[in-house]
C-alpha positions as CSV (number, residue, x, y, z in Angstrom):
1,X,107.0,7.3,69.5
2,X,110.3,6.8,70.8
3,X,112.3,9.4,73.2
4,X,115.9,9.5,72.6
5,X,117.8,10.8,75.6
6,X,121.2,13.1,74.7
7,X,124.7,13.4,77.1
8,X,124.5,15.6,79.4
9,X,126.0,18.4,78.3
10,X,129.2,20.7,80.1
11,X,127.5,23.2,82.1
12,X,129.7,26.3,82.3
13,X,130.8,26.4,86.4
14,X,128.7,28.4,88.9
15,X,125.2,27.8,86.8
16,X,122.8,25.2,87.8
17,X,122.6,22.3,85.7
18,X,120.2,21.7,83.2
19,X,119.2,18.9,81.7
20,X,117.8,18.6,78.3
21,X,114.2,18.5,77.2
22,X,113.1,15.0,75.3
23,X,113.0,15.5,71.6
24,X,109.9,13.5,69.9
25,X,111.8,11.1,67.8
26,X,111.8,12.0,64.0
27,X,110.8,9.4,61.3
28,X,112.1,11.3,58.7
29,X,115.5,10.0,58.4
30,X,117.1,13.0,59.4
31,X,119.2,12.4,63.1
32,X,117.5,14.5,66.0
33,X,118.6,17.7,66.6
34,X,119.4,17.6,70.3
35,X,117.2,21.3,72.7
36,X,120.3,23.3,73.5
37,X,119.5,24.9,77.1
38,X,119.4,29.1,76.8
39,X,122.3,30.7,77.4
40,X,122.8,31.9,80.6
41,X,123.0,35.8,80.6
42,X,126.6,37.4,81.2
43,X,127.1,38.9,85.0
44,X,127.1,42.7,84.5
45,X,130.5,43.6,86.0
46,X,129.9,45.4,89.2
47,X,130.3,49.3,88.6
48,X,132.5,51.3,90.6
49,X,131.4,53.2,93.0
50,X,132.2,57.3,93.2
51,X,135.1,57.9,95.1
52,X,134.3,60.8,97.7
53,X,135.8,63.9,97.7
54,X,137.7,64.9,100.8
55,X,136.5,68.2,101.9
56,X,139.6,70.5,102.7
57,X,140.1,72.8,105.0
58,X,138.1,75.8,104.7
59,X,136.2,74.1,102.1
60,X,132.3,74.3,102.7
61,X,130.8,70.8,102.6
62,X,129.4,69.4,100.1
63,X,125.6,69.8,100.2
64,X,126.3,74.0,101.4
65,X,128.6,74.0,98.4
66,X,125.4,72.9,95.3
67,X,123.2,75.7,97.8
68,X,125.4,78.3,97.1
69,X,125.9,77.1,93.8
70,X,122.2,77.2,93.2
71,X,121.5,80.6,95.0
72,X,124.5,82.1,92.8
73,X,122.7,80.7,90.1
74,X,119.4,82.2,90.6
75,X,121.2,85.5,91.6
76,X,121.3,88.0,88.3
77,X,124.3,89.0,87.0
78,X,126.3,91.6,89.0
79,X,125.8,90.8,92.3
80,X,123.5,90.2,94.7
81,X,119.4,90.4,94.4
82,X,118.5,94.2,94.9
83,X,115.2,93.2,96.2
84,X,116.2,91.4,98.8
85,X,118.1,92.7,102.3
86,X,121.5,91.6,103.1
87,X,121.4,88.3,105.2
88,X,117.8,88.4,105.2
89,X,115.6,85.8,102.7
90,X,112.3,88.5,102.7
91,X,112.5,91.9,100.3
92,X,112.1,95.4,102.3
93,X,108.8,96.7,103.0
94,X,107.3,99.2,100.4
95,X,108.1,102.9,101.7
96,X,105.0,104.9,103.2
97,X,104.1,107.1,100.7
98,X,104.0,110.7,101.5
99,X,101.1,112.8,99.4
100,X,102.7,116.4,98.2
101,X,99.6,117.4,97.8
102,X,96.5,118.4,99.8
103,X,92.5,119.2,99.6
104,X,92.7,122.6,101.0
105,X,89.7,125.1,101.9
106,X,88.9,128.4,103.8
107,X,85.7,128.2,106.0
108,X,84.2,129.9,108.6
109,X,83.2,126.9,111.3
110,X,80.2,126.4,113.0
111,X,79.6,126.3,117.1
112,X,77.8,124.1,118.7
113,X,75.3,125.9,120.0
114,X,74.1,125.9,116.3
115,X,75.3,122.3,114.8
116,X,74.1,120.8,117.9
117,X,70.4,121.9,116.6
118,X,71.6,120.7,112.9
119,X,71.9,117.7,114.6
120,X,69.0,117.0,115.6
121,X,67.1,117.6,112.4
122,X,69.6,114.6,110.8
123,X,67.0,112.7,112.4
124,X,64.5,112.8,109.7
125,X,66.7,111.5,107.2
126,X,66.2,107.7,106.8
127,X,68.2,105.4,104.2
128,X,71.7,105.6,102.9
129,X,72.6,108.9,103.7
130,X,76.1,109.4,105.1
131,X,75.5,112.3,107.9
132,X,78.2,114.9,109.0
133,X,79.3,115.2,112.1
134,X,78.4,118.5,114.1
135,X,82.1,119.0,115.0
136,X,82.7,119.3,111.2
137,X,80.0,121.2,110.2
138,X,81.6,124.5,108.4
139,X,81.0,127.1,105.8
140,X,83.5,126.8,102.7
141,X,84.5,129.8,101.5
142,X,87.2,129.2,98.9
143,X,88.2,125.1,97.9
144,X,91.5,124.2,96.1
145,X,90.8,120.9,95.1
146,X,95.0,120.1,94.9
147,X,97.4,122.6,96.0
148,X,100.9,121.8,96.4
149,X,101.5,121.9,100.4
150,X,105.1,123.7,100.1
151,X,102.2,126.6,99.0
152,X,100.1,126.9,102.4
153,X,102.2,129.3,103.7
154,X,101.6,131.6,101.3
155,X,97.8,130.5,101.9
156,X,97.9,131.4,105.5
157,X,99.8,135.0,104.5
158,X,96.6,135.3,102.3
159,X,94.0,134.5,105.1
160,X,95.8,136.8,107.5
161,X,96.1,140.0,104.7
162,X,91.8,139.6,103.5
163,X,90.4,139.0,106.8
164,X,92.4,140.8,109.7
165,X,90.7,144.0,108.7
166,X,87.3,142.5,108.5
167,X,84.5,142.8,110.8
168,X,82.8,140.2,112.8
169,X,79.9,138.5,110.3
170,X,76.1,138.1,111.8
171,X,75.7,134.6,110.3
172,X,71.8,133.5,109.3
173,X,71.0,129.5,108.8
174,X,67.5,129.6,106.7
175,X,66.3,126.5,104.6
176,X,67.3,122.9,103.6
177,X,67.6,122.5,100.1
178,X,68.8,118.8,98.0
179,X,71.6,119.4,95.1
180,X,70.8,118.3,92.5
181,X,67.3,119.8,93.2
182,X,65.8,117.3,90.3
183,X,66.2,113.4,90.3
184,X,68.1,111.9,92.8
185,X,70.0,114.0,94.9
186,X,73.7,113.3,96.7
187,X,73.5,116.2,98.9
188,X,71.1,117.2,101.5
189,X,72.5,120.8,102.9
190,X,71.1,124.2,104.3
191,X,71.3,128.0,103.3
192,X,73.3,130.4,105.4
193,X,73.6,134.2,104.2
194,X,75.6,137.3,105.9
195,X,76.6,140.2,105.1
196,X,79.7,140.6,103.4
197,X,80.1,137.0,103.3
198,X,79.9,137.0,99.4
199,X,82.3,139.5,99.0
200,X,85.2,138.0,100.6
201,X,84.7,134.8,99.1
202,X,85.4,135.7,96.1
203,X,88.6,137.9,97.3
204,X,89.6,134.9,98.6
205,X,89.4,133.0,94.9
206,X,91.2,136.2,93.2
207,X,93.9,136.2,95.8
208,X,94.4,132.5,95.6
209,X,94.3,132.6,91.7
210,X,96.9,135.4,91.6
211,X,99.0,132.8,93.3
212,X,98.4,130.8,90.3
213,X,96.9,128.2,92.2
214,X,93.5,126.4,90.9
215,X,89.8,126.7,92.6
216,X,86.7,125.4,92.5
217,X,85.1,126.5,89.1
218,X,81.4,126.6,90.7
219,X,80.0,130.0,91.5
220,X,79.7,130.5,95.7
221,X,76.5,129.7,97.1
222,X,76.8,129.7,101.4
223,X,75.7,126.7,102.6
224,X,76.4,123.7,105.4
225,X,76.4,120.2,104.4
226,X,74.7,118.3,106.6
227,X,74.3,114.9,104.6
228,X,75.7,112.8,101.7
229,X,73.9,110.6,99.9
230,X,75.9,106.7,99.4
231,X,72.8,104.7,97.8
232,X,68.6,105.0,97.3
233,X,67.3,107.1,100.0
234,X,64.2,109.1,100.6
235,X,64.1,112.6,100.6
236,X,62.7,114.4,103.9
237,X,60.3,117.7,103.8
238,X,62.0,121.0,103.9
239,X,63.3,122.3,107.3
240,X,63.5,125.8,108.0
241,X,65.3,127.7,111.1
242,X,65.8,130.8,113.1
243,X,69.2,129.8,113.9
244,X,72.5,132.0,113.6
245,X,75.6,133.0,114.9
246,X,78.5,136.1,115.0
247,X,81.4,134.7,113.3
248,X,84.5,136.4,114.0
249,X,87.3,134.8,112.2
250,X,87.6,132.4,109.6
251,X,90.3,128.9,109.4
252,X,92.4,127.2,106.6
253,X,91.3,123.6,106.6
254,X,92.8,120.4,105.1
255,X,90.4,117.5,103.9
256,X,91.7,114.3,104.0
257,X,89.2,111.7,102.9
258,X,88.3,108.6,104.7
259,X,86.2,105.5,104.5
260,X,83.8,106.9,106.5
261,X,83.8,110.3,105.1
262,X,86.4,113.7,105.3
263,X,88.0,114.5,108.5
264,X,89.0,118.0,108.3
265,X,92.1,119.3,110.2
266,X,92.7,122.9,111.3
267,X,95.7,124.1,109.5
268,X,95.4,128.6,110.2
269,X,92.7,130.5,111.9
270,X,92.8,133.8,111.0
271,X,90.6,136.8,113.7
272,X,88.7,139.5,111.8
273,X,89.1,143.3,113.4
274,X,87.1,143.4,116.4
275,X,89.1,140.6,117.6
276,X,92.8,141.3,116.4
277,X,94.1,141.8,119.9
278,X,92.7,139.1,121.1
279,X,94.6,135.1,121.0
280,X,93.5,132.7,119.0
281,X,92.0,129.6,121.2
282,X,93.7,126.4,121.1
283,X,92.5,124.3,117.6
284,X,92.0,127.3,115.5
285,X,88.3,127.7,116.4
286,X,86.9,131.2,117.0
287,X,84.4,132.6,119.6
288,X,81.2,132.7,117.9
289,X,77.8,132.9,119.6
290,X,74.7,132.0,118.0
291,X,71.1,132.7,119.0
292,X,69.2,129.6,120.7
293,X,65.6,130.2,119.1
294,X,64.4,127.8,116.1
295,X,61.4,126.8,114.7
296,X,60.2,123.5,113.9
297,X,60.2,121.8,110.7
298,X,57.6,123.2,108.1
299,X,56.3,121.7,105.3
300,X,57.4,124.9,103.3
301,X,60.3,126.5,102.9
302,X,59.5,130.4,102.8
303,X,62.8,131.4,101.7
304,X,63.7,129.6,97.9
305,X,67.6,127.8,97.8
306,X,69.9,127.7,95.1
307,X,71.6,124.8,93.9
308,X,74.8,124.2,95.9
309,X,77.8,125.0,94.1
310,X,80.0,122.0,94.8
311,X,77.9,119.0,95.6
312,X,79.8,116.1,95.2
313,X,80.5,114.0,97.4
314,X,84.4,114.4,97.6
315,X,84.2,118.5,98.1
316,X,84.9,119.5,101.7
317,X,82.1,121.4,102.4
């Protein structure tokens, strides 16, 4: 087959030349069409750059100009972000919230020539039982589970008018008793009786409903907690003592609750008679005495206990 060779063809200034490709020769008759070399594609015309914008005086710059921009953009409509503090990026901390509300109580507290012994007979309990502390070992007389705290004035004026004419109270701690008394129990406590003790609890509750403030609906029943229960724990054998003390004023308590239990703080002590001349001692607490004899644990309890009026764990007492 023979190979015709074609002119070189006009190549268009600044491409390379090209020459054409052979063409087999046809014996068809027909003349040879000639390979036509592609066309070269057209130079993009080069594009014209952005001219820059000449910052004028007092202008910010550019790239502080789109932040604003941006920040005014994120910013809701009119004006600034009200979470946030003037010329500061990070939103104020939360206010400290102020309770208007307490756990208030009257009580009669015990010294520590008798909690001291109490103490000691914590010992025997074993498990998850959550002990109180002898310094806040008490009697409650009268709890208000939420009263407003603009009202403990008129508490205080209540304490002074029920117990200044009082006489000192011969206190008596007998037997250890569980509440409930069936199942498992969340409060391990002891009996305490006096006389007279009864009857100004409930003037307490009468004067302190006539203030229309709310109580404990549990009936009184004297008693110290000495333990709370926070998870399965054993019981221990009753415990009775020969343990006592003169009480001769009473206190207004507040409860405020903790992770580790209540911490009560001394709000009013109030003196009965004998000891109305007499100042109060710093802290609120009054001079009791309380007899040093006690008997070692029995097996029995000779003297029955009730069920304790307010067991759960939250009450004060």
């Amino acid at each position: 087959m023979k190979i015709k060779r074609h002119s070189k063809q006009k190549v268009a200034s600044g491409q390379p030349e090209q020459r054409p490709r052979p063409v087999p020769e046809d014996t068809s008759g027909l003349p040879a069409i000639p390979a036509l070399a592609p066309a070269a594609a057209p130079k993009a015309p080069e594009g014209r750059r952005p001219r820059e914008r000449t910052p004028r005086q007092g202008d910010p710059a550019p790239r502080q100009r789109d932040q604003e921009a941006s920040r005014d953009r994120r910013a809701p409509a009119g004006g600034r972000n009200p979470g946030r503090e003037p010329g500061r990026g990070r939103s104020p901390a939360p206010a400290e919230h102020v309770p208007t509300t307490g756990r208030v109580f009257y009580a009669l507290k015990v010294p520590t020539s008798v909690s001291g012994r109490l103490v000691e007979a914590q010992r025997q309990l074993k498990g998850n039982w959550r002990t109180v502390k002898g310094d806040q070992m008490h009697v409650t007389l009268c709890y208000l589970p939420a009263v407003p705290l603009a009202r403990v004035p008129e508490l205080k004026a209540l304490g002074v008018r029920l117990m200044s004419g009082l006489e000192p109270m011969n206190v008596r701690v007998r037997g250890t008793g569980y509440f409930p008394n069936e199942g498992s129990p969340r409060v391990w406590f002891v009996k305490v009786e006096a006389e007279g003790l009864n009857e100004l609890a409930a003037a307490l509750r009468a004067g302190v409903q006539e203030l229309g403030l709310e109580t404990e609906e549990q009936p009184f029943k004297a008693h110290i907690t000495l333990a709370r229960k926070k998870g399965p724990a054993p019981r221990v054998p009753p415990m009775t003592f020969e343990l006592g003390w003169t009480a001769n004023g009473g206190t207004l308590q507040r409860s405020h609750l903790q992770k580790t239990g209540p911490i009560y703080e001394t709000l009013s002590a109030f003196r009965f008679r004998s000891d109305a001349g007499q100042p109060a001692p710093p802290g609120g607490a009054s001079h009791d005495t309380a007899s040093t004899s006690t008997s070692p644990p029995s097996s029995t309890d000779p003297h029955p206990l009730a069920i304790s009026p307010d067991p759960d764990p939250q009450e004060p007492s």
